[in-house]
MMTF fields as JSON, N, C-alpha, C and O atoms, coordinates in Angstrom:
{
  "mmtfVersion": "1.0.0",
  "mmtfProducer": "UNKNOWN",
  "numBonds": 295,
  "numAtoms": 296,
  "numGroups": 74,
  "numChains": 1,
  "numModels": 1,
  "chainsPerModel": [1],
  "groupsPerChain": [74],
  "chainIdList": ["A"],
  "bondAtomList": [4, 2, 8, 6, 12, 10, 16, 14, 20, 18, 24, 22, 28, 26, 32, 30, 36, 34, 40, 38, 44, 42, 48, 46, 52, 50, 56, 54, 60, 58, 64, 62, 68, 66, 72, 70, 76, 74, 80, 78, 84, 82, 88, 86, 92, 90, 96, 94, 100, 98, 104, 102, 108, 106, 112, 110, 116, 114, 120, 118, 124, 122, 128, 126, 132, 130, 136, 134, 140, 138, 144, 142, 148, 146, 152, 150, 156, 154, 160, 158, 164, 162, 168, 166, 172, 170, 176, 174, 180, 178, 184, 182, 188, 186, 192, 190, 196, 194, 200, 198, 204, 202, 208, 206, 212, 210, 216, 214, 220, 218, 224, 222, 228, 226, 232, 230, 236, 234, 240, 238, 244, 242, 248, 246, 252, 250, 256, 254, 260, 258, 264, 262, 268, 266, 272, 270, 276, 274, 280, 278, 284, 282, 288, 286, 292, 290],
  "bondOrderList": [1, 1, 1, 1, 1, 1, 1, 1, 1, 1, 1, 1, 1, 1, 1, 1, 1, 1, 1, 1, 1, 1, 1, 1, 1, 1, 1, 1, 1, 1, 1, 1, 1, 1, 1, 1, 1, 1, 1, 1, 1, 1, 1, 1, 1, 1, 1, 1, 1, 1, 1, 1, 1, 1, 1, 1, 1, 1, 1, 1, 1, 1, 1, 1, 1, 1, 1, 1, 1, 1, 1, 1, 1],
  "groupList": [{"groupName": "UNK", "atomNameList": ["N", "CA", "C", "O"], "elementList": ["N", "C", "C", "O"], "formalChargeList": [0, 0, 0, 0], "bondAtomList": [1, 0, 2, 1, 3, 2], "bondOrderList": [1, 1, 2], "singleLetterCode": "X", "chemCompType": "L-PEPTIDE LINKING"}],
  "groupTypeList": [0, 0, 0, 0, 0, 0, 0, 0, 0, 0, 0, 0, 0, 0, 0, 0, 0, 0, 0, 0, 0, 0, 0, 0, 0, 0, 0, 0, 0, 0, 0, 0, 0, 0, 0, 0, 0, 0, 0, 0, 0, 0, 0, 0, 0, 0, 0, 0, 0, 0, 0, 0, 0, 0, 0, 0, 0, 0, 0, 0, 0, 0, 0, 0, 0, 0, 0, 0, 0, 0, 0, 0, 0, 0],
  "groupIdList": [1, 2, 3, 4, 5, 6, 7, 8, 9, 10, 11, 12, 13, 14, 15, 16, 17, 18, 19, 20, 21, 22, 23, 24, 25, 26, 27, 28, 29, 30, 31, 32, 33, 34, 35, 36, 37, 38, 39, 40, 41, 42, 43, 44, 45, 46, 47, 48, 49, 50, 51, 52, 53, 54, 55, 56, 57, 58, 59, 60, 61, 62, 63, 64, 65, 66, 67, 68, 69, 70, 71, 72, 73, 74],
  "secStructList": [7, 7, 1, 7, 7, 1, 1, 1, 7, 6, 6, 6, 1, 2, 2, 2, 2, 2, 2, 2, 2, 2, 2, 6, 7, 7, 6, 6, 7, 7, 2, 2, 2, 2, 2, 2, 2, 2, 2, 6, 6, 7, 6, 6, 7, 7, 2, 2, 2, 2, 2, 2, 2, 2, 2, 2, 2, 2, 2, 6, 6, 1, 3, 3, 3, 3, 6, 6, 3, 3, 3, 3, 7, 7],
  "xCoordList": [-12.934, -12.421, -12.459, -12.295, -12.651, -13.08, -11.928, -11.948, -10.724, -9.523, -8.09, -7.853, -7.556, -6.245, -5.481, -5.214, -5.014, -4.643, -2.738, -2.072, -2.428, -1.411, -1.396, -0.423, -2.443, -2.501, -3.304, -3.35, -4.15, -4.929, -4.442, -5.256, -3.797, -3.512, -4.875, -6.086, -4.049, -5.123, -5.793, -6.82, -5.779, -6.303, -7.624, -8.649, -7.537, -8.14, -8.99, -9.79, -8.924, -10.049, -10.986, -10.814, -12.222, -12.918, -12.732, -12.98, -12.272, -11.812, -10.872, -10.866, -9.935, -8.718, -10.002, -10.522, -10.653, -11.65, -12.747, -12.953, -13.119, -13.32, -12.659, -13.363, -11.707, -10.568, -10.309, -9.931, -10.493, -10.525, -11.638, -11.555, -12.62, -13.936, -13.623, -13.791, -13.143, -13.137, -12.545, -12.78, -11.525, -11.443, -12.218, -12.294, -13.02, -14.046, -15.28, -16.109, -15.18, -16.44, -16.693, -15.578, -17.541, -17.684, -19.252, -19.757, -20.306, -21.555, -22.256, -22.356, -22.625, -23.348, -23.798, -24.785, -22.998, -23.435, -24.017, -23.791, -24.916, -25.394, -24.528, -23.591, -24.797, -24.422, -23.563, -22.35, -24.151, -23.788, -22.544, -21.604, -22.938, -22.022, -20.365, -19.276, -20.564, -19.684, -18.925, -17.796, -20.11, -19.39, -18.54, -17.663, -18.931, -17.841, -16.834, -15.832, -17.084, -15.455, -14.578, -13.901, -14.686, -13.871, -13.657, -12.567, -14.499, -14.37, -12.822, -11.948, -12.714, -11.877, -10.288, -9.44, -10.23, -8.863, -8.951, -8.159, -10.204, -9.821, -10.256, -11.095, -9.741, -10.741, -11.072, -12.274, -10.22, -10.191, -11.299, -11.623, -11.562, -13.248, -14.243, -14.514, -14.748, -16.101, -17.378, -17.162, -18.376, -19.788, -19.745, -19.875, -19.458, -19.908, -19.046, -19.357, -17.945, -16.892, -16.747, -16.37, -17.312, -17.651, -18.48, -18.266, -19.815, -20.846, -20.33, -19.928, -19.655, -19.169, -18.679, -19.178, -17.593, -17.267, -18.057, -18.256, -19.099, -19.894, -21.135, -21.604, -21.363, -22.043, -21.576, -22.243, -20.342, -19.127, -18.971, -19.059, -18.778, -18.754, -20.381, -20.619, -21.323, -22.796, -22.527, -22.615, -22.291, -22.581, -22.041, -22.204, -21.102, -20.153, -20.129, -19.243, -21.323, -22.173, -21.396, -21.578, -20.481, -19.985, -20.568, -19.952, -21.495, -22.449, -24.152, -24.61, -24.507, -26.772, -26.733, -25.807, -28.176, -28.356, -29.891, -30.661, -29.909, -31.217, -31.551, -30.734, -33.171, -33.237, -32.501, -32.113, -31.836, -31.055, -29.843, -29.399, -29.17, -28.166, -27.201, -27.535, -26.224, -25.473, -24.934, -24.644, -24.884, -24.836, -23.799, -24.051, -22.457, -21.165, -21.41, -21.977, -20.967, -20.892, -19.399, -18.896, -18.587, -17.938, -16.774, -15.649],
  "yCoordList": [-2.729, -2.713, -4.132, -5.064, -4.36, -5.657, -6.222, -7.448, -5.51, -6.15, -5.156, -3.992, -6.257, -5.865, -4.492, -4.717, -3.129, -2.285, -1.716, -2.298, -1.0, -0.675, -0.811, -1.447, -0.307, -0.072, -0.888, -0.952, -1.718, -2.981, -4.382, -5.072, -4.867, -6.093, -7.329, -7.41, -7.963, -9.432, -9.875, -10.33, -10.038, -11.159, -9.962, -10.414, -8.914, -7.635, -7.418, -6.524, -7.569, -7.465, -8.467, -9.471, -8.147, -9.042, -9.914, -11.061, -9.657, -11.101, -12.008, -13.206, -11.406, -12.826, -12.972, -14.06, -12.275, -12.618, -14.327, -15.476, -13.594, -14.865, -16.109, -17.087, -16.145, -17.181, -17.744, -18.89, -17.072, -17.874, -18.641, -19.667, -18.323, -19.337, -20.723, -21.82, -20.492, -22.09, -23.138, -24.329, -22.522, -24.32, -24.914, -26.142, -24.079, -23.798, -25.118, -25.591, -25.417, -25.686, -26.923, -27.437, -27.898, -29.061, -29.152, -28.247, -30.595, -30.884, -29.723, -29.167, -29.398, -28.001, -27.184, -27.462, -26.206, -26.174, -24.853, -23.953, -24.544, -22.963, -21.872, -21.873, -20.908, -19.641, -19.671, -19.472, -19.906, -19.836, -20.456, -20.031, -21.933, -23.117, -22.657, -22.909, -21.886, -21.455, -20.089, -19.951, -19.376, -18.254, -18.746, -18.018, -20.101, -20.278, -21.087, -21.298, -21.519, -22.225, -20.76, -20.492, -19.971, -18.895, -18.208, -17.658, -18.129, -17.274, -17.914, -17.147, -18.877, -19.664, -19.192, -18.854, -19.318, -19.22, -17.17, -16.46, -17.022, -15.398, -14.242, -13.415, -14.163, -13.588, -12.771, -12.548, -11.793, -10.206, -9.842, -8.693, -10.445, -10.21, -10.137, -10.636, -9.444, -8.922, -10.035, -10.494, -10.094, -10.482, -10.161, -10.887, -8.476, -7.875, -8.32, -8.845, -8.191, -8.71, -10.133, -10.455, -11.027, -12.35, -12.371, -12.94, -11.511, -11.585, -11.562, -12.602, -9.704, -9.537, -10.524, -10.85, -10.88, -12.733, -13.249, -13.736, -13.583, -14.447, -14.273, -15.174, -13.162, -12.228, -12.155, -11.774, -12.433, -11.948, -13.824, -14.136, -14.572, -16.467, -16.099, -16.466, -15.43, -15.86, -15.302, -16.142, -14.317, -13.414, -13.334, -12.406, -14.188, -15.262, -16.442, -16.977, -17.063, -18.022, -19.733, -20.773, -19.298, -20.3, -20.882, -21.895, -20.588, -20.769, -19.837, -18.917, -20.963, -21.122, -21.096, -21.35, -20.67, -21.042, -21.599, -21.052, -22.926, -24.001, -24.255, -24.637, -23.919, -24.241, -23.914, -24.876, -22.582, -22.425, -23.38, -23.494, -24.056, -24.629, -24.059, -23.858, -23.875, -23.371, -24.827, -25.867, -24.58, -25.6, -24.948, -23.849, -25.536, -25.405, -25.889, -26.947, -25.084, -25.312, -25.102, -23.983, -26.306, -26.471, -26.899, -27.21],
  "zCoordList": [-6.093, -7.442, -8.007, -7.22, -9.229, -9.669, -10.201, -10.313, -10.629, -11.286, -10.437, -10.115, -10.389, -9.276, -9.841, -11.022, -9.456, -9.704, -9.268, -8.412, -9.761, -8.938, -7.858, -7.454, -6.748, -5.536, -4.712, -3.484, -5.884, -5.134, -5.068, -5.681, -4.754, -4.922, -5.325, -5.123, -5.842, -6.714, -5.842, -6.347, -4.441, -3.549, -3.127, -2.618, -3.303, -2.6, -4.327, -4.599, -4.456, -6.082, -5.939, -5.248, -6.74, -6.789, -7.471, -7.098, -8.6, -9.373, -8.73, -9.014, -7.727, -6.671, -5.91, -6.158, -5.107, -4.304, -5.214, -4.823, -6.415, -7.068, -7.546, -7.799, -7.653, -7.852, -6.156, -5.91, -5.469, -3.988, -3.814, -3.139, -4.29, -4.066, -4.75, -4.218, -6.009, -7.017, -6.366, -6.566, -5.334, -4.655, -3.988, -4.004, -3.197, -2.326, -2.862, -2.084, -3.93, -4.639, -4.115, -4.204, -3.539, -3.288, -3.61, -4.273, -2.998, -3.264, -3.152, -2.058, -3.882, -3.741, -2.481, -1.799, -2.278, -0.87, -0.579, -1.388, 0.724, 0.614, 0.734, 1.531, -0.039, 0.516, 1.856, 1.785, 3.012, 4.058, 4.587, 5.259, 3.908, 4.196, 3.363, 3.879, 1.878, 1.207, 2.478, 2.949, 2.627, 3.154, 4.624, 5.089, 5.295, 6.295, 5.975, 6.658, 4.986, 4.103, 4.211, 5.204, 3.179, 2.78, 3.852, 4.01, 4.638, 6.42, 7.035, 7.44, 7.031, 7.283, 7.061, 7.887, 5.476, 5.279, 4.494, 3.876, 4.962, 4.686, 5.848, 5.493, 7.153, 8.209, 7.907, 8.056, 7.284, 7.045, 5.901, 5.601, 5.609, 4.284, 5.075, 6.167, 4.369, 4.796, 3.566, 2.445, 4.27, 3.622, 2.046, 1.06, 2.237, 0.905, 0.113, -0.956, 0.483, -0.421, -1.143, -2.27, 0.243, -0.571, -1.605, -2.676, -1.185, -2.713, -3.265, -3.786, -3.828, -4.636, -5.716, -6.794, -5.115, -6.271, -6.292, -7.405, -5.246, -5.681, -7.007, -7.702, -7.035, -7.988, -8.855, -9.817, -9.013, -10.19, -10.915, -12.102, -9.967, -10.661, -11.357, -12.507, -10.626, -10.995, -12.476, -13.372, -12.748, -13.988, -14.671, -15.464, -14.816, -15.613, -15.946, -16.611, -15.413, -15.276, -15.236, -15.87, -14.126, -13.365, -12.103, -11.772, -11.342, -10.395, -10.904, -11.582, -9.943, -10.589, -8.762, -7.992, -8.501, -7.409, -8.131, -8.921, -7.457, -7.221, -5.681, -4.844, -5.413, -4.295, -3.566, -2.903, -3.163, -2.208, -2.316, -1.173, -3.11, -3.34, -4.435, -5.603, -4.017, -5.209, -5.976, -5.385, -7.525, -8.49, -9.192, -9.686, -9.342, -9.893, -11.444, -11.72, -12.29, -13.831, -14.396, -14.298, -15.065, -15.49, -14.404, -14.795]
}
């Protein structure tokens, strides 16, 4: 679910799922390198779930990927 519900909590949506990435943000870093930051302080997520936000900053056009580097905007 993309926005927190009665029964979904915020951190369990994709949009908290996306708001967990933004601290995340440092020298542009890969995919990968992002997904073991957030691995970190979130065990219980899954891959898909990370896209998800991550798909969700993209198409909101808060993250570009260059060269396999993700490039932070704004």
């Amino acid at each position: 679910m993309i926005l927190p519900t009665k029964y979904i909590p915020a951190h369990d949506s994709v949009l908290g799922r996306a708001a967990a990435l933004l601290p995340l943000r440092h020298d542009n870093p890969t995919v990968s390198e992002l997904w073991s930051s957030y691995r970190e302080g979130h065990p219980d997520a899954s891959f898909d779930t990370f896209i998800d936000a991550l798909t969700l900053l993209f198409m909101i056009g808060l993250v570009t990927i260059d060269r396999g580097l993700l490039r932070w905007e704004a």
